[in-house]
C-alpha positions as CSV (number, residue, x, y, z in Angstrom):
1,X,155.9,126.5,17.6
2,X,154.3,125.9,14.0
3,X,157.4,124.4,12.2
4,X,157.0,120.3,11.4
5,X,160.4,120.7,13.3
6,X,162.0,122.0,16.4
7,X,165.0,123.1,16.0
8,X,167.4,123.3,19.4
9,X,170.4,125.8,20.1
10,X,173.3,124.3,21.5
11,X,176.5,125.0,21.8
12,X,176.2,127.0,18.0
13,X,174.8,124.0,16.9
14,X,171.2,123.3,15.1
15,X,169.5,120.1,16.3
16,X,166.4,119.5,14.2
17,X,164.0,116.3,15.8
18,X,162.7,113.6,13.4
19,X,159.2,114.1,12.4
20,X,156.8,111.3,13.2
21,X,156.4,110.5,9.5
22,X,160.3,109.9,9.1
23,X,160.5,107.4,12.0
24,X,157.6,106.0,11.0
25,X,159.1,105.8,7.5
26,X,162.8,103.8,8.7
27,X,160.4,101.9,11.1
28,X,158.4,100.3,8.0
29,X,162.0,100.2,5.7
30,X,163.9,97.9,8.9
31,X,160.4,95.6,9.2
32,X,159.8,95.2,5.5
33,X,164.0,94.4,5.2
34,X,163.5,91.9,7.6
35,X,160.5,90.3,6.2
36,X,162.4,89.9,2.9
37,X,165.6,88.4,4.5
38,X,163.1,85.5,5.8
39,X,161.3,84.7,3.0
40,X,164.5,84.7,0.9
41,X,165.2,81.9,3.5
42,X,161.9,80.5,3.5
43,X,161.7,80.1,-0.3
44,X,165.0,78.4,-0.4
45,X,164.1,75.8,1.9
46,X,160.2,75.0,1.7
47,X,159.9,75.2,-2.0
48,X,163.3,74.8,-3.9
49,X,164.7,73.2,-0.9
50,X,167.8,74.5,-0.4
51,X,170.1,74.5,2.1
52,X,169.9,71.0,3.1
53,X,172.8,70.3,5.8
54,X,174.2,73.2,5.0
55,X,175.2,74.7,8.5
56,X,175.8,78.6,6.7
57,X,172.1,78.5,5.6
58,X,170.9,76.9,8.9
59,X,172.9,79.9,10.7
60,X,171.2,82.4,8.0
61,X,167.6,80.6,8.7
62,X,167.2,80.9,12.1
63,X,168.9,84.2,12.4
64,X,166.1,85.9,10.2
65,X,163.0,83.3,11.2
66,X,160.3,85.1,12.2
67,X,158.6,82.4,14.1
68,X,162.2,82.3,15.5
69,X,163.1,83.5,18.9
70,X,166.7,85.3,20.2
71,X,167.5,86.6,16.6
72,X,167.0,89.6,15.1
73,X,163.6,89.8,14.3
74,X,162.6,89.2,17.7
75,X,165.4,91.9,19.0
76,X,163.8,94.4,16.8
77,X,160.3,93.7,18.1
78,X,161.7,94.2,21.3
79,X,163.1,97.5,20.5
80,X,160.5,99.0,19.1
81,X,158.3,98.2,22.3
82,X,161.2,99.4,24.4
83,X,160.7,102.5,22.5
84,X,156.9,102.6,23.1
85,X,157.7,102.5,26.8
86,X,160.0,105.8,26.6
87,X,157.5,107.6,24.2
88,X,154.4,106.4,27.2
89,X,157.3,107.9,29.8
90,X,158.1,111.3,27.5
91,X,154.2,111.5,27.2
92,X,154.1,111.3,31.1
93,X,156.5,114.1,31.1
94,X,155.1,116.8,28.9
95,X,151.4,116.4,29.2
96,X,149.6,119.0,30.5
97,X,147.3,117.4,32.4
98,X,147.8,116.4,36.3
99,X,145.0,114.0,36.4
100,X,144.6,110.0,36.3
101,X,144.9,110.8,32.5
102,X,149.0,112.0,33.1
103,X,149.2,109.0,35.1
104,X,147.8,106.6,32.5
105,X,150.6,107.4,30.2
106,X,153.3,105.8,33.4
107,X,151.4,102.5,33.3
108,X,151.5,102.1,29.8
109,X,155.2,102.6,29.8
110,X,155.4,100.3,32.3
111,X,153.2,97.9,30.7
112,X,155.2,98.1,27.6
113,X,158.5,97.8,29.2
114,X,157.0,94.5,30.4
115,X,156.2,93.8,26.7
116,X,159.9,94.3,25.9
117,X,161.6,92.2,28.1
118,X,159.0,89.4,27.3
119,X,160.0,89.5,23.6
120,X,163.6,89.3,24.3
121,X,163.3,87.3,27.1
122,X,161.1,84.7,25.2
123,X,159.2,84.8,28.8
124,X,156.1,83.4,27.4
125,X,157.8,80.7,25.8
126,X,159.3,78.9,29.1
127,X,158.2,77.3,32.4
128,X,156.4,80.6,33.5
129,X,154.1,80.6,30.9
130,X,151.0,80.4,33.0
131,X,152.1,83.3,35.5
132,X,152.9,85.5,32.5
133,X,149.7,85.3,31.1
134,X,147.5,85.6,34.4
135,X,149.3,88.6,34.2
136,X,149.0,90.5,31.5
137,X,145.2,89.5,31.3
138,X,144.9,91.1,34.5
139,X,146.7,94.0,33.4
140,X,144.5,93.9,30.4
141,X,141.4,94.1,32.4
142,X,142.2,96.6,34.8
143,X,144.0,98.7,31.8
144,X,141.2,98.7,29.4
145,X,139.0,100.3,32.2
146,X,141.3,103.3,32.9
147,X,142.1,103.6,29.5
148,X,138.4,104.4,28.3
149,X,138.2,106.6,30.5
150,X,142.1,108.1,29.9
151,X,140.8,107.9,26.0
152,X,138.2,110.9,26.5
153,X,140.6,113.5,27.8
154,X,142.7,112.8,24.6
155,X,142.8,115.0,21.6
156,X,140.7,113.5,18.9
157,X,143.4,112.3,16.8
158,X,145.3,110.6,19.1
159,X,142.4,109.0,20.5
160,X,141.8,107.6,17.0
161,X,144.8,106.4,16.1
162,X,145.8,105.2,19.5
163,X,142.7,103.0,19.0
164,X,143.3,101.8,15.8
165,X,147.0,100.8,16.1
166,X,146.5,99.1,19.4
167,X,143.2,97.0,17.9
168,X,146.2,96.1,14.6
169,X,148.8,94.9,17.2
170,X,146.1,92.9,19.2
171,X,144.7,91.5,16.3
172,X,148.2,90.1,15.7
173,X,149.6,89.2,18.9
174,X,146.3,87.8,20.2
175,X,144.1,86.5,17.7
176,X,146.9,85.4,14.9
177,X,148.4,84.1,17.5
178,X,146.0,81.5,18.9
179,X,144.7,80.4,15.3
180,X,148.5,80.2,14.4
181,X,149.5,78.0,17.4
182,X,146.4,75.8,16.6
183,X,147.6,75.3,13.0
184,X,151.6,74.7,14.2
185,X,150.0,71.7,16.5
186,X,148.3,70.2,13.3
187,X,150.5,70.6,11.1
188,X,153.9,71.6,11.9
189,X,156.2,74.8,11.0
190,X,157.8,73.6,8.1
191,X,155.6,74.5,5.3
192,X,154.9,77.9,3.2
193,X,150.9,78.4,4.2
194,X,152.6,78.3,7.9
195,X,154.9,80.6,7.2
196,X,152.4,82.8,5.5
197,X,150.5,83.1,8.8
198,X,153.1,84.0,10.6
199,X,154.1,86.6,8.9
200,X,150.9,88.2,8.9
201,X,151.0,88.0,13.0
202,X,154.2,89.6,12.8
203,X,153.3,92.0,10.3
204,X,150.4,92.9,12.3
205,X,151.7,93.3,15.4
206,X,155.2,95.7,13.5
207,X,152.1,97.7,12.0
208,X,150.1,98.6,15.0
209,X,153.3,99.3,17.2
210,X,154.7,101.4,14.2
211,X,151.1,103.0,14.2
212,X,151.1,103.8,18.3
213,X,155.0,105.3,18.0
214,X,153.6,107.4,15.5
215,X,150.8,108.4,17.6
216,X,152.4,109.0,20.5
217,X,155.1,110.8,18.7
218,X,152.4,113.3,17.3
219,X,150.8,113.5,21.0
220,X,154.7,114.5,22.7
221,X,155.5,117.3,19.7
222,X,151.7,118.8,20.3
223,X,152.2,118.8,24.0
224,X,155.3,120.4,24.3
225,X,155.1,123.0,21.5
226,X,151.8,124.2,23.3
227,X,153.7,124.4,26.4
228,X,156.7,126.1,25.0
229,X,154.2,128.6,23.2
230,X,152.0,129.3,26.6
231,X,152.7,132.6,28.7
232,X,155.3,132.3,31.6
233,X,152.5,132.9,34.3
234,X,150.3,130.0,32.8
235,X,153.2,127.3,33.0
236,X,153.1,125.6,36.4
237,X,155.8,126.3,39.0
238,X,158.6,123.6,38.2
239,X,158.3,125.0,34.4
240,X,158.3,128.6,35.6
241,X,161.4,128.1,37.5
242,X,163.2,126.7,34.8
243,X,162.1,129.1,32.1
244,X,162.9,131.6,34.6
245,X,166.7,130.5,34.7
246,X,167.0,130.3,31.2
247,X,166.0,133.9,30.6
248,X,168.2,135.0,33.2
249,X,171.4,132.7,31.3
250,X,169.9,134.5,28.1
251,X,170.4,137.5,29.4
């Protein structure tokens, strides 16, 4: 299947999927709309300060802070690593393989419904700090051993920009972060070069998950159009059987 999309028969209907470039494209629209709504807030307060006692523009504030934690910037970040977990699962699904590399793709979802519920739960944040980080360095570690070796059986493209997105979200949620955290000790949250920095973390971190959706996107449509497009004897038995059934409703 050559078309940029698949188009689905049900019910006398036409389904058509998204391509990879539209979600990518209403991924970037919701992060930059967000980005704006907090520095409409932070521009107000920090350099025309506005807002002062004004509980409507507190509410507004913290509802679109980025450094903030429960509101919507924070749900959204959650979300889209919720949907990195279902892409890693889909992945697991359709690829081809049968190998630790088919396998990799379950941890990562796993991983990354970690991720999720740490953003939403503001895990890292509370008394459990120090567990939640022994773990996901430890999941880091063993991780970035398997998935050198997962990398190689990849197609080259999605080995590259797999790499390159996950290095942008790292760079953001690991090494913005410390220098960011390091600043907030010395000089508090309530200034614009602050602000600044955090939205570069966050930025950051909305970029490379944006870029691994993409990716992974790309990686699901490949997979399954080749195995769609593959003779009935080369699919493997739980495929056979159910392309077996459907020509026999077709019929």
């Amino acid at each position: 299947m050559q078309e940029a999309h698949m188009c689905l028969e049900r019910e006398g209907h036409t389904l058509r999927r998204p391509s990879p470039d539209q979600v990518t494209s209403g991924l970037v629209l919701l992060a930059a709309s967000l980005i704006i709504a907090a520095w409409i807030a932070y521009v107000a307060r920090y350099t025309f300060h506005m807002g002062d006692g004004s509980v409507q523009f507190d509410k507004y504030f913290t509802l679109f802070d980025l450094d903030g934690e429960g509101n919507i910037p924070a749900w959204f970040s959650s979300v889209m690593l919720l949907m990195c977990s279902i892409l890693f699962f889909i992945a697991y699904l359709v690829s081809n393989r049968t190998d630790g590399a088919q396998r990799t793709w379950l941890g990562a979802a796993a991983a990354f419904l970690l991720l999720s519920l740490d953003e939403a739960a503001s895990l890292h944040e509370k008394s459990i700090q120090s567990f939640v980080v022994m773990f996901f360095t430890s999941v880091l570690l063993v991780g970035g051993m398997r998935y050198a070796a997962f990398l190689k059986q990849l197609p080259f493209i999605t080995i590259a920009s797999l790499t390159v997105s996950f290095c942008i979200y790292l760079s953001g949620s690991l090494v913005l972060d410390y220098f960011n955290g390091i600043y907030h000790r010395e000089n508090g949250p309530h200034s614009i070069p602050y602000r600044l920095r955090m939205t570069a973390e966050e930025g950051l971190e909305l970029i490379g998950i944006t870029g691994v959706i993409r990716s992974t996107l790309h990686y699901i449509y490949s997979e399954y159009d080749h195995a769609t497009s593959r003779p009935l004897q080369d699919l493997p038995k739980g495929r056979h059987r159910s392309s077996s059934a459907e020509s026999v409703t077709s019929s």
